[in-house]
N, C-alpha and C positions, 0 to 999 in steps of 0.2 A: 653574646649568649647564643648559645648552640639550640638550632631545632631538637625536640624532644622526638625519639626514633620511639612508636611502640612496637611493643614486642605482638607476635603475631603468635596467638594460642595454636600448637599444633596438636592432632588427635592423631588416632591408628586405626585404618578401616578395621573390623573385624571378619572382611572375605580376603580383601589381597595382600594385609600386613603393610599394605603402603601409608607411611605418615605422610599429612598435608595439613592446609590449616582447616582450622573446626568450620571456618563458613562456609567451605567446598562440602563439609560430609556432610550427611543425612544422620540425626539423632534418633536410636532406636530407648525408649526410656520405659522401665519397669514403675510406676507408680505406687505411691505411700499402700495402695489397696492391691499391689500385685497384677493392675491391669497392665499388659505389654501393648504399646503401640510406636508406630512413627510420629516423631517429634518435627513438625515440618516449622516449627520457630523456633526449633530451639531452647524455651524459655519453660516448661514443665516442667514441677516438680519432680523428682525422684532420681532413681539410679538410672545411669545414661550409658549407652555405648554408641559407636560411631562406626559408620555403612556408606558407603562410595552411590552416589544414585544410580546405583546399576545393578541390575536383579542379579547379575551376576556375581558377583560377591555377597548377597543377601543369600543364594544358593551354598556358597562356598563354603559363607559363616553357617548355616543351615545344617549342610553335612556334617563341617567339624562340630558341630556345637559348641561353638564359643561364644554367642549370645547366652546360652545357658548358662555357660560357669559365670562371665562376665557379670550378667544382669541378677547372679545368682538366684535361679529359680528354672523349674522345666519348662519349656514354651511348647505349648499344643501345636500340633501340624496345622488346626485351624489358625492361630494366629499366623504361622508362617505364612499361610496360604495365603492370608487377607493381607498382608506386607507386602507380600508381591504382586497381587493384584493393586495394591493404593500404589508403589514403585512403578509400575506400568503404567498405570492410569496420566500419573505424574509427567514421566515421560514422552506420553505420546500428546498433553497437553502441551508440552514444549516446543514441539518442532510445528 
């Protein structure tokens, strides 16, 4: 009997259009109430889109506004603002 291969779920950043697998990206998720935040488990209810941990693409999706259509709904500049503030935060917790 053959080992069982699983398949590995891949996402699409929404800054640089690069597909990888979903446990490399950061979930950005619009909630049943319309609240937009960073999904840092993954495990939230609602609509999800998916963000490289790099402000740099949370910029990119920002300008194009493809969190918006995606997550269908307008995002305030405050919430951007506080995304990349919690992305930075994240980050420099890292290293």
């Amino acid at each position: 009997m053959g080992v069982k291969v699983r398949k590995i779920p891949m996402r699409q950043c929404m800054g640089c259009s690069e597909h990888k697998p979903k446990g490399e990206l950061l979930r950005v998720v619009r909630s049943p109430e319309g609240e937009v935040t960073l999904d840092m488990t993954g495990r939230k209810s609602g609509r999800g889109a998916y963000l490289c941990h790099d402000v740099k693409c949370l910029r990119r999706a920002r300008k194009s506004r493809r969190l918006d259509h995606t997550l269908e709904c307008t995002i305030p500049d405050e919430v951007y603002d506080r995304m990349e503030q919690e992305l930075e935060n994240d980050a420099d917790e890292q290293q």
